[in-house]
TORVO-871728 format. One line per 10 residues: number of its first residue (from 1); their letters; for each residue z, y, x of C-alpha. Coordinates in Angstrom, 3 decimals, decimal comma. Each point is the difference from the previous one (the first is absolute). Example, Ala and Ser with C-alpha at 12.3 -4.5 7.8 and 13.67 -1.06 7.14 Angstrom:
! residues 2
1> AS> 7,800:-4,500:12,300; -0,660:3,440:1,370
END
This chain:
! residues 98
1> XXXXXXXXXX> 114,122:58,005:74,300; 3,051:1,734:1,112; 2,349:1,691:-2,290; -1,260:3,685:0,772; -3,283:-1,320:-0,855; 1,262:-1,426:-3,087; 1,458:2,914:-1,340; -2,748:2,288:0,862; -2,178:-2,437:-1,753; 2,117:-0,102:-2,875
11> XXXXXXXXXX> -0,323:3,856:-0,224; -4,026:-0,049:0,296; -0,136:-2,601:-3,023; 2,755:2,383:-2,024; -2,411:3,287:0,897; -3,160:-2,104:-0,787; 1,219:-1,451:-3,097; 0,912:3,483:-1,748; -3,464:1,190:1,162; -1,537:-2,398:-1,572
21> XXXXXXXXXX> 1,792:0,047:-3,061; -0,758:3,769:-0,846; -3,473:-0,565:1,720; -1,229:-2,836:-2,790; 0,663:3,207:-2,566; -1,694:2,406:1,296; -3,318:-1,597:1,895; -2,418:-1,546:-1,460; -1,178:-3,208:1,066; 3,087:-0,091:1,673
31> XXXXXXXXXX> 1,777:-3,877:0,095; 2,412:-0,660:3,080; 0,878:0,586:3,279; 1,222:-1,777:3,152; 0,412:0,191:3,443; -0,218:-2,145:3,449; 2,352:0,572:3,143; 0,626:-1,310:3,179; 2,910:1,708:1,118; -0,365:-0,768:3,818
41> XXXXXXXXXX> -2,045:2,702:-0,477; 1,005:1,850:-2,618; -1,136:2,948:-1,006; -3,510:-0,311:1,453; -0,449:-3,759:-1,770; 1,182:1,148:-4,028; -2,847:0,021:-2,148; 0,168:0,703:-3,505; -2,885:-1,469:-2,587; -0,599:1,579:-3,026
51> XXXXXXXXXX> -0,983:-2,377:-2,916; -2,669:1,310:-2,596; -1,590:-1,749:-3,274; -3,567:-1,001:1,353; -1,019:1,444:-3,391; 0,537:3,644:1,055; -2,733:1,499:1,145; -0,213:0,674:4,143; -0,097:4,098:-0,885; 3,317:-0,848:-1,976
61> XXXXXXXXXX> 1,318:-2,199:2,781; -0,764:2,388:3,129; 1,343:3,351:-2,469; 2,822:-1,901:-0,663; 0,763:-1,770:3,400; -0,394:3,731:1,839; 2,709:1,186:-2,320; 2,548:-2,642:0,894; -0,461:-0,209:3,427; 1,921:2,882:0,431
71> XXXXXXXXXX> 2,671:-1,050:-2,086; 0,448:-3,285:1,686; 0,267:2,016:2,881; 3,068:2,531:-0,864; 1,433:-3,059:-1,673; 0,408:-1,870:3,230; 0,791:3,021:2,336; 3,500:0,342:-0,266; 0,133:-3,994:0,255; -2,545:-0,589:3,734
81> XXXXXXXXXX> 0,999:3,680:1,209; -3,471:0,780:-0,126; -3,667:0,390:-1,997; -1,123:-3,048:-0,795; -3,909:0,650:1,529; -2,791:-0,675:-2,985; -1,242:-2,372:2,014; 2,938:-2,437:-0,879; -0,217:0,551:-3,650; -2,932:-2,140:-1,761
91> XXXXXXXX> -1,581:-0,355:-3,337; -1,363:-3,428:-1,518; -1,138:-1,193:-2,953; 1,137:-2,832:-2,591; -0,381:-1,518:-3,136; 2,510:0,628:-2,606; 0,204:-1,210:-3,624; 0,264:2,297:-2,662
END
């Protein structure tokens, strides 16, 4: 990885994290997030994966999933220099203890 990507991937992770801090608040279901890169083609390789509870139910998951997708997306603007297409942004479920 060279050090441009480096940095920019430092940036995604610092966006990302405080998304997903003040996202675990305020959406239900709601447990983590991550993402996948491969810079050598970067933008059009970034995917971001929403983690729910497998618990909430799949009208909770797809409510809340539609409302963060746009989120994610004017989080990582100012960091890819574009909108980061829905396409790349991904929900999935796991098991959580409570």
């Amino acid at each position: 990885m060279r050090k441009t990507d480096k940095k920019t991937d430092r940036e995604i992770i610092k966006q990302l994290t405080a998304l997903c801090e003040a996202a675990k608040d305020t959406h239900t279901g709601f447990i983590w997030l991550t993402h996948e890169v491969n810079y050598q083609r970067f933008p059009q390789s970034l995917k971001v994966v929403l983690v729910f509870d497998d618990e909430v139910s799949e009208e909770v998951l797809l409510s809340e999933f539609r409302d963060l997708i746009p989120k994610v997306q004017a989080a990582l603007e100012p960091v890819i220099g574009q909108v980061l297409p829905a396409a790349q942004i991904e929900a999935r479920r796991e098991h959580s203890l409570h």
